[in-house]
N, C-alpha and C positions, 0 to 999 in steps of 0.2 A: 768563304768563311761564313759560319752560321752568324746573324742578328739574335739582337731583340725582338725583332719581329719573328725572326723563324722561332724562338722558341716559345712566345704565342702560339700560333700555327701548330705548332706540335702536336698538341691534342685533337683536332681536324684531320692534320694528314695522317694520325695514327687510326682514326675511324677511314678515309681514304683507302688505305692500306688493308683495313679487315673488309672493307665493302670488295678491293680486287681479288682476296686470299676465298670469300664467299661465292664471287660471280664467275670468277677465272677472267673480268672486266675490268681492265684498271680506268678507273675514273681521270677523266682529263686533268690535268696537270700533279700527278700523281709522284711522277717521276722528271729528274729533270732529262734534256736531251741527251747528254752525257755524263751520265748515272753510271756509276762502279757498281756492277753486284758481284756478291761472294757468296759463291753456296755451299757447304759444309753437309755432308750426307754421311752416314756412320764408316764408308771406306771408300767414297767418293768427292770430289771438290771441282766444282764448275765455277763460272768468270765471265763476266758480260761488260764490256766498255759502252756502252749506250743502251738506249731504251725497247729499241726493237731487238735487240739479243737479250736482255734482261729480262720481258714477255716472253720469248720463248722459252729459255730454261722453265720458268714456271708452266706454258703451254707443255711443252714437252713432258715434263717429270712429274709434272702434277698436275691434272687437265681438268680433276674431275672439282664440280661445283660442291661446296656441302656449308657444312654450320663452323664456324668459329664461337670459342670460349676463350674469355680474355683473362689470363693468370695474373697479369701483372701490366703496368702502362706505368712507364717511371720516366720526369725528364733527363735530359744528359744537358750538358755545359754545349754538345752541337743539335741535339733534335728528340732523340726517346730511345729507350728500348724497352719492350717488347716482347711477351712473353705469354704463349696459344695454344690451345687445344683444339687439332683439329678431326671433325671428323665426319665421312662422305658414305656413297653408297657406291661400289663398282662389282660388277660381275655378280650379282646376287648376295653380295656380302659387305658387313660395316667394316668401313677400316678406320683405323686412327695415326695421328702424331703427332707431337709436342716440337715446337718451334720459340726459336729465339730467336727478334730481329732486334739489330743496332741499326740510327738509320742518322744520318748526317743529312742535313737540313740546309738549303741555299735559294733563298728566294722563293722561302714558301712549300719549294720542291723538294724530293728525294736525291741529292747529291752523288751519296755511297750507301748502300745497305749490303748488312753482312746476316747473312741467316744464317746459321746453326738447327738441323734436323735429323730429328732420333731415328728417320726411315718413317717406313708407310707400314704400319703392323697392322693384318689382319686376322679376321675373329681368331685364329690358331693359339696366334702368340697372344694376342688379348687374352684369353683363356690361360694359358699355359703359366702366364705372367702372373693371374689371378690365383691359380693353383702354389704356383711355387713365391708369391712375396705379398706381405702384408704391407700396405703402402698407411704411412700417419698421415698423409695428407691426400687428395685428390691431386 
């Protein structure tokens, strides 16, 4: 169960959090050792009971290093959620995707995190996106 202290902390592990999503590095105590991840992809969903399966999903599916934009950093009643733009360089081309994490908080640590992701859209759909919807907001 999250503290008072973890929700202190919040704000640190959620820069924590965008330092691993930037370097593909997750900074030491980052996560705890038996950390829940939930990964939600537009027709896929992966699942990791600890920390060295929780690094791979992200090693695996999304390897490559790039820039983070922060849309949103809100606390919760257990740690923050989380809300990013990200976007990299692979195979001669920019790509992008918008991410949502929840992240429950125990001793400073990353407990449970649930990510929510739109896919990896490259320049195609970027463009095609730009072509066919006017967005009000970034």
């Amino acid at each position: 169960m999250s503290t008072t202290a973890d929700l202190v902390e919040a704000p640190a592990v959620a820069q924590k959090l965008i330092r691993w999503l930037e370097s593909g590095t997750a900074p030491d105590g980052l996560f705890a050792d038996d950390v829940f991840a939930d990964v939600l992809f537009p027709h896929w969903r992966l699942q990791a009971g600890n920390v060295t399966d929780a690094l791979a999903i992200r090693s695996t599916e999304h390897p490559y290093p790039g820039e983070v934009r922060v849309e949103r950093l809100e606390p919760t009643s257990r740690g923050f959620a989380l809300e990013v733009e990200e976007r990299w360089q692979h195979e001669g081309q920019s790509w992008c995707a918008h991410e949502a994490f929840r992240a429950d908080l125990v001793d400073g640590r990353i407990q449970e995190l649930k990510i929510y992701c739109t896919g990896d859209w490259d320049e195609e759909a970027v463009r095609r996106h730009a072509e066919q919807v006017t967005l009000i907001r970034p």
